[in-house]
C-alpha positions in Angstrom: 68.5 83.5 -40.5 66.3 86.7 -40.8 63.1 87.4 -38.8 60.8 90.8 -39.9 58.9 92.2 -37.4 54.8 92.3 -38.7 53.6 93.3 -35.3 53.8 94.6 -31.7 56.5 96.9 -32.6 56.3 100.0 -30.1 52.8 99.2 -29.6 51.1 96.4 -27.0 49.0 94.3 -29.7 49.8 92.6 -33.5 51.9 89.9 -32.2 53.7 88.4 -35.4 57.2 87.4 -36.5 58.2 86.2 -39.6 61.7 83.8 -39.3 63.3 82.4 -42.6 65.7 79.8 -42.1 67.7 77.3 -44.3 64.8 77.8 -46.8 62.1 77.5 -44.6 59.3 80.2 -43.7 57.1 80.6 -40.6 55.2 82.8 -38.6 55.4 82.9 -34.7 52.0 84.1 -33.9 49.4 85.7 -36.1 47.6 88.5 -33.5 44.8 90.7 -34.2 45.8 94.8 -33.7 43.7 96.0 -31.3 45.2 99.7 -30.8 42.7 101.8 -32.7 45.3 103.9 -34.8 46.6 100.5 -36.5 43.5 98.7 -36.7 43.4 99.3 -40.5 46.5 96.7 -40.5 43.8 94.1 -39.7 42.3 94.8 -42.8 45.6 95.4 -45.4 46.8 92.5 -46.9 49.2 90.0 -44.8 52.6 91.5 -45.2 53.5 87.6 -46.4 52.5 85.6 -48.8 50.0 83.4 -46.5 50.6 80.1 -48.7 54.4 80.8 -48.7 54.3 80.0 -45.2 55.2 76.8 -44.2 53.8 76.9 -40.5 52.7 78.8 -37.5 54.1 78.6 -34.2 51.6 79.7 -31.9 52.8 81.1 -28.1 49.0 81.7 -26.3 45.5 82.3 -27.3 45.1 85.8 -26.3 43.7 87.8 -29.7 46.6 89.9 -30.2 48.7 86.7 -30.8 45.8 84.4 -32.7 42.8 86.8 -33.9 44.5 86.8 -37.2 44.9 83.5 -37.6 41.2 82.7 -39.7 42.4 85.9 -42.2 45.6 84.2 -42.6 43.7 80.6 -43.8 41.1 82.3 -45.8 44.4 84.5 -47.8 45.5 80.6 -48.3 47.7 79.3 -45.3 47.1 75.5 -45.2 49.8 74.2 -43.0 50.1 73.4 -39.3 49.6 75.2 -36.3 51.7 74.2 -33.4 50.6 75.1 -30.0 50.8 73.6 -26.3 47.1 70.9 -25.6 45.6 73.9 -23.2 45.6 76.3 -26.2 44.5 73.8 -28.7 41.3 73.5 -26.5 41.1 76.9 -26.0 41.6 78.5 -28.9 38.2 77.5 -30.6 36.6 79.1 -28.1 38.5 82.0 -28.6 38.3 82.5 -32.7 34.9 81.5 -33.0 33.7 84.5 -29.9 36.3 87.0 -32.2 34.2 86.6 -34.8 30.8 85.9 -33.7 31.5 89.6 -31.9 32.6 90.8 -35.4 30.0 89.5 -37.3 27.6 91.3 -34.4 29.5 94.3 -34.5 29.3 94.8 -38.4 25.5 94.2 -38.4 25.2 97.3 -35.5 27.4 99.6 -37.0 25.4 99.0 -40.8 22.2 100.0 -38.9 24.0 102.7 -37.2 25.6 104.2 -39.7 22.3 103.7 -42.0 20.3 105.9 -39.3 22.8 108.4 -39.3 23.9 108.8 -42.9 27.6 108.1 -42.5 30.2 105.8 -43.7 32.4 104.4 -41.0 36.1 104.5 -41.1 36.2 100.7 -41.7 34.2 98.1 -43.3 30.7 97.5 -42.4 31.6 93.6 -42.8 32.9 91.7 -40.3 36.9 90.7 -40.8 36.1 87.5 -40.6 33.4 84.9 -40.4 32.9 82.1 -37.6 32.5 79.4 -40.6 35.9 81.2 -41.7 37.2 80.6 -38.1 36.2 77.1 -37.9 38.4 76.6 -41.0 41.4 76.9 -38.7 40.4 74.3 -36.5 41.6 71.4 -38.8 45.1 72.7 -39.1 45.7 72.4 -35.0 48.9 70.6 -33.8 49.4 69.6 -29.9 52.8 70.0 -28.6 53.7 69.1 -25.4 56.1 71.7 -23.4 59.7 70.3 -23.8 58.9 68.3 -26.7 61.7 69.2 -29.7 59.8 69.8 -32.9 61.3 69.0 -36.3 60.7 72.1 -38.8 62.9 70.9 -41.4 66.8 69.1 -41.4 68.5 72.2 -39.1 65.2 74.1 -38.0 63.4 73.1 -34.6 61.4 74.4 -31.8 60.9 73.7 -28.2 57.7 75.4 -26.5 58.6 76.3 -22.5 56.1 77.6 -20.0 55.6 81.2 -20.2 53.4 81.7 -17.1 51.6 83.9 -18.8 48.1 82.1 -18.9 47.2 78.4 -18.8 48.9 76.8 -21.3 50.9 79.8 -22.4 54.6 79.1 -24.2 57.4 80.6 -25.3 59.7 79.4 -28.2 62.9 78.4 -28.1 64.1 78.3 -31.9 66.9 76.1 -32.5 68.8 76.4 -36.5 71.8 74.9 -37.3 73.4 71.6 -37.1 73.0 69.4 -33.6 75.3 71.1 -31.1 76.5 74.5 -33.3 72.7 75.4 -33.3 72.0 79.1 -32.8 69.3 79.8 -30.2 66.5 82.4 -30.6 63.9 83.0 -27.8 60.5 84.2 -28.8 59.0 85.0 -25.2 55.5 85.1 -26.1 54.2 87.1 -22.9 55.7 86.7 -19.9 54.0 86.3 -16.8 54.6 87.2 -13.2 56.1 85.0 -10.4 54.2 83.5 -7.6 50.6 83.9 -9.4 47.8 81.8 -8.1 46.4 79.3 -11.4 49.7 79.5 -13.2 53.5 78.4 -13.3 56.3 80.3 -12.6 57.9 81.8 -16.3 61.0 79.7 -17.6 64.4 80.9 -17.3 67.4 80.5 -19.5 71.1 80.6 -19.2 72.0 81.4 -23.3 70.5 82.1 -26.3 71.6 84.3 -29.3 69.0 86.5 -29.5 65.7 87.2 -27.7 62.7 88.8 -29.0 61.1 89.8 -25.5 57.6 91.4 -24.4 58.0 94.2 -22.4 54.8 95.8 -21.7 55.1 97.1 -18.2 59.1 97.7 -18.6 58.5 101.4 -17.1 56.8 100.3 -14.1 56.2 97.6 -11.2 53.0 96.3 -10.1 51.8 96.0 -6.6 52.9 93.6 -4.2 50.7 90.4 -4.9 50.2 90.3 -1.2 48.2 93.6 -1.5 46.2 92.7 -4.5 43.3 91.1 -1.9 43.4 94.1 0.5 43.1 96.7 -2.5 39.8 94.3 -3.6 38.6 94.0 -0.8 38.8 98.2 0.2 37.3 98.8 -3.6 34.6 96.4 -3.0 33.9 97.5 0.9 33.7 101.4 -0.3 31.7 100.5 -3.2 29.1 98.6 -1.1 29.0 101.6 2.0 27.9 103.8 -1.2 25.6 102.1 -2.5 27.1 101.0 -6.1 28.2 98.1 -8.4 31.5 97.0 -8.8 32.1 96.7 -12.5 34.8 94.5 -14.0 35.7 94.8 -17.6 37.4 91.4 -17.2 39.5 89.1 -19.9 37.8 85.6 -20.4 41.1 83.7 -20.4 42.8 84.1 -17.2 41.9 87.2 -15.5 38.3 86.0 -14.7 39.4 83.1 -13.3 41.8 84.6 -11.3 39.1 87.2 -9.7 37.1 84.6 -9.0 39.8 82.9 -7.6 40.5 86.0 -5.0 36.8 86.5 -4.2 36.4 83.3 -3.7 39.3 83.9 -1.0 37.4 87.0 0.2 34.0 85.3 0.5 36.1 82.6 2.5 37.6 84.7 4.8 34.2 86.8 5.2 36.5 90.2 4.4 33.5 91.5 1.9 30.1 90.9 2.6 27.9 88.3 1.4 27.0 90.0 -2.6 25.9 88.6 -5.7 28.3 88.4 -8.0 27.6 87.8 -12.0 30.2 86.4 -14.4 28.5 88.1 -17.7 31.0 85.9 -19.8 29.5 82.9 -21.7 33.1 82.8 -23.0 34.7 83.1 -19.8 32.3 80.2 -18.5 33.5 77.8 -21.3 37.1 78.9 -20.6 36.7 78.0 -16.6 35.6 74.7 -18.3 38.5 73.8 -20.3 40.8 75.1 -17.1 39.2 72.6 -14.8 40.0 69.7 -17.7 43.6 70.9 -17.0 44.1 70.7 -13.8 47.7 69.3 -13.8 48.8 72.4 -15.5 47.5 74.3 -12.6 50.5 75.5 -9.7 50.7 74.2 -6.6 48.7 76.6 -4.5 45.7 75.7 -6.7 46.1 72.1 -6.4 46.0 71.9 -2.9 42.3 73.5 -3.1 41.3 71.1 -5.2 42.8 68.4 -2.9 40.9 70.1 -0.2 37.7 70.4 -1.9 37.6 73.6 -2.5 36.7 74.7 -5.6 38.8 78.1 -6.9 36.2 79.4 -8.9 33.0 78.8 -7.1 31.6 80.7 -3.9 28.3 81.7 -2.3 26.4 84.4 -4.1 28.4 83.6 -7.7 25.8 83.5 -10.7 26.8 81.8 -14.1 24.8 84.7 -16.8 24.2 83.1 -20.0 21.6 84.3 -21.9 21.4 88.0 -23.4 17.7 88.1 -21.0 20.0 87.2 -18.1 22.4 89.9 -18.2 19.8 92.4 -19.1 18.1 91.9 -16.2 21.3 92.2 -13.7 20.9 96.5 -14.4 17.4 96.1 -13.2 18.5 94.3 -9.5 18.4 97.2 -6.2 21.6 97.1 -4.1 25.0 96.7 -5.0 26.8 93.7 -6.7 29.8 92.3 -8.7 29.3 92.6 -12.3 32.5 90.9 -14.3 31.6 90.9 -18.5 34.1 91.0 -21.6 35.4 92.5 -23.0 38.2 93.6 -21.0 39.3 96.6 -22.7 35.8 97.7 -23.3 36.0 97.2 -27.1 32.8 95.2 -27.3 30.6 92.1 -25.8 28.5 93.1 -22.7 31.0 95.0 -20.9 29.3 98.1 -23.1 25.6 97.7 -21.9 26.8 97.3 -17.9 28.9 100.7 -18.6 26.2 102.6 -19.6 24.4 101.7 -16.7 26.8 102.7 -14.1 29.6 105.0 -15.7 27.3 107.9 -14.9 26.9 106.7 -11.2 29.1 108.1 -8.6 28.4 105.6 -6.0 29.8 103.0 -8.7 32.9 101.7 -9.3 34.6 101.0 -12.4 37.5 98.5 -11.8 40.0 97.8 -14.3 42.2 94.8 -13.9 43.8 94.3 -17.1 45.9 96.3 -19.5 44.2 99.1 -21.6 45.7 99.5 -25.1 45.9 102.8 -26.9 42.7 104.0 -28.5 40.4 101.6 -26.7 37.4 102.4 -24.8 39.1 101.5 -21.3 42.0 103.6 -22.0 39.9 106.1 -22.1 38.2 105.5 -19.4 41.3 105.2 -17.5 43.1 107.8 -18.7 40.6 110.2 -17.1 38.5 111.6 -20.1 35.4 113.6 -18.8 33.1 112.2 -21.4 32.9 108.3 -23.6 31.2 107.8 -26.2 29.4 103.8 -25.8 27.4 102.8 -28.4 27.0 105.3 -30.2 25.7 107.8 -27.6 27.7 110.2 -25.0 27.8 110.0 -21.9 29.6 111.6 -18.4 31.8 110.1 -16.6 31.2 110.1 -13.1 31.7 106.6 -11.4 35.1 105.9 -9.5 37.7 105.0 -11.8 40.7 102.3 -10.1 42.9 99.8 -11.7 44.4 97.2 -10.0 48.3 96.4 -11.8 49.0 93.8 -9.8 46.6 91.4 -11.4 48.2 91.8 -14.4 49.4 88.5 -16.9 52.4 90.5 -17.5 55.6 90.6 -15.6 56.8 94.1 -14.6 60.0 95.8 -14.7 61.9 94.2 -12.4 60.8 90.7 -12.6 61.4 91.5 -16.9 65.4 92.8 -15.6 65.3 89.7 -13.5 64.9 87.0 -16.1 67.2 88.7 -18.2 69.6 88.0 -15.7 69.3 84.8 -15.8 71.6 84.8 -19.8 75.3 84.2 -18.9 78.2 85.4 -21.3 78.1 85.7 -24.5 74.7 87.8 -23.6 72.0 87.6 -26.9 70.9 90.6 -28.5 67.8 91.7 -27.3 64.8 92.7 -29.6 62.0 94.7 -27.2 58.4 93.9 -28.6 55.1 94.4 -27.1 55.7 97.8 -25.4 54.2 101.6 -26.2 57.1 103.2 -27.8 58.1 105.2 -24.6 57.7 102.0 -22.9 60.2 100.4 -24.5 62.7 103.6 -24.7 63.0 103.7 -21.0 63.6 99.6 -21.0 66.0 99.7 -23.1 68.0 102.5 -21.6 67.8 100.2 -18.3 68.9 96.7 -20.6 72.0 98.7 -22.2 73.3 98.9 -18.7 74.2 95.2 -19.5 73.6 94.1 -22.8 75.4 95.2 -25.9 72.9 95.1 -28.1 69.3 96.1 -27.5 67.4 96.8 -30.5 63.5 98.8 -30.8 62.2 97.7 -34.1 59.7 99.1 -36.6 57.1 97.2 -38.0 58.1 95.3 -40.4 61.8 95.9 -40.3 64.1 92.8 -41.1 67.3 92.0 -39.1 69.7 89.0 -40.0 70.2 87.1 -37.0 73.2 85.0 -37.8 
């Protein structure tokens, strides 16, 4: 058995393995690279033969583990996509906003570039199509977590809850004959424990080898008892002075999650009564396939419902739709809540709401999500003086804060946690999704106890037999 690393090797985004097995090939994941020095990758060639692949086993819906997906079926991939019901809902949403954004963002940068005389780094066509996306659509297969699926006579998978996001997985690979199988984990991402929306991750006692996320493997986040206080002090301070909260926020997950604390907040009367705009057609249609799932929710989220209480819904909450709509917010006197995608500030509305409050000191800019190398919210967060936002310059002078503790990803010591969880013999570990340093200072921690823990390069092969 040999699986080749095409992605999220010592870098966050690219999510793709490649596993051949008693003759058969398949991908798990097929992620867009979002880091801007590998975004020319999106554009290369798939490192595989697309129609040599026999299928794709796909662990979530964020971008960096499906955005490639409608390149993949336009280079000739015809087979089946497995994923848990949640994602198969969610993931048109998903592909057919990538590229509608794409398609937008091509069009700008042509008229752009055209005024200024320049060629851009990257093609002024968009990487893929939405009719190219909906060409995916067909090829969706539901699998329920649990459920053993048959690859071929001694190749299987079972999807378990990665409580990452709703309907999140990760893969347990299974190869060999019934009872001498050897067991690889793909995590997928894992999440944190005790999250409001979402499961607790799944544990396990053995496997061979695992090929593990570890984003935040340097660092914890805060205490998830101190995520509502540190809203609630960002949004009071932001209020006294007289400025917006902005939110680049994630339409999968993370919005709903905000809401789901503000809607707490608003409750418990610890902010004052504010408008707050959701800026997200995406993230509105997400909500909408959440609510359909209700008995993938945890418990704490349950009860609400049982109560009456809706999670995502309170006083003062406005539902923006239309590009009139969200124009107009930057025209409203007095402070308010502006949440818009996307949520590393690479595109969608986020942009136009940022240009009308980075320069603000009484504003706050509130990041609640990771920020990926090269993106305009690293940059923002990593304290440059100036940004450049469509196409123009402009000062930074609003209150830059991040909230970690709202992240999907598990930190450093729930990560050494669930490793704990492997009895003897222990698996070789393979550290994915992680900046390079990142993963350096992980793995130095892992060796502690495991024999073998590997950092690979992208697009390095390792046998795992």
């Amino acid at each position: 058995m040999k699986v080749t690393f095409l992605g999220a090797c010592q870098q966050v985004t690219g999510s793709a393995f490649f596993l051949e097995s008693y003759g058969r090939r398949i991908l798990i994941d097929c992620g867009l690279f979002q880091e801007r020095p590998f975004l020319e990758r999106n554009w290369n060639p798939f490192p595989v033969e697309p129609d040599s692949l026999e299928a794709i086993v796909l662990t979530h819906v964020h971008l960096d583990h499906c955005g490639l997906l409608p390149k993949v079926v336009r280079e000739g991939f015809s087979g089946p996509i497995y994923m848990t019901p949640v994602t198969a809902d969610l993931l048109p949403i998903v592909l057919l906003d990538s590229a509608h954004l794409q398609e937008e963002d091509a069009a700008y940068k042509r008229k752009r570039h055209a005024r200024e005389g320049r060629q851009g780094p990257y093609p002024e066509i968009p990487l893929y199509t939405q009719e190219e996306a909906r060409q995916v659509l067909p090829l969706i297969r539901r699998v329920s977590y649990e459920e053993e699926i048959k690859l071929g006579p001694n190749l299987s998978f079972i999807f378990h809850d990665a409580g990452h996001i709703l309907g999140s997985a990760m893969v347990e690979i299974l190869a060999g004959r019934k009872g001498k199988e050897k067991r690889i984990i793909f995590t997928g991402d894992i999440g944190q424990k005790n999250k409001p929306l979402v499961e607790d991750p799944s544990t396990f006692e053995r496997a061979d080898a695992v090929i593990m996320e570890a984003t935040y493997g340097d660092r914890n986040h805060e205490d998830p008892e101190d995520i509502v206080t540190l809203l609630a002090r960002i949004i009071n301070e932001t209020v006294e002075a007289g400025g917006n909260i902005v939110i680049p926020t994630f339409a999968i997950e993370r919005a709903q999650e905000v809401l789901f604390y503000l809607n707490q907040l608003t409750r418990e009367k610890r902010i004052p009564p504010l408008l707050c705009f959701l800026d997200s057609p995406m993230a509105l249609e997400v909500t909408q396939v959440f609510e359909k799932h209700r008995e993938s929710f945890d418990e704490e989220t349950k009860v609400l419902y049982r109560q009456n209480q809706h999670p995502f819904h309170f006083p003062g909450l406005k539902m923006v739709r239309s590009i009139e709509e969200s124009k107009a917010i930057n025209h409203l006197r007095g402070s308010c809540i502006i949440m818009a995608g996307s949520g590393m500030c690479t595109g969608g509305r986020i942009k136009h709401h940022l240009v009308h409050n980075i320069t603000r000191p009484e504003s706050t800019i509130l990041f609640v999500g990771y920020q990926a190398q090269g993106t305009l919210g690293r940059q923002i967060l990593d304290g440059q003086p100036e940004v450049r936002i469509l196409g123009q310059i402009y000062p930074v002078k609003a209150r830059i804060t991040q909230i970690q503790g709202f992240s999907a990803h598990a930190d450093r010591d729930f990560l050494l946690d669930w490793l704990a969880c492997f009895k003897e013999p222990l698996p070789q570990i393979f550290l994915v999704h992680g900046e390079k340093e990142v993963l350096e200072n992980f793995a130095q921690t892992c060796s502690q106890k495991f024999p073998s823990v590997k950092i690979p390069d992208y697009q390095a092969t390792f046998e795992l037999d």
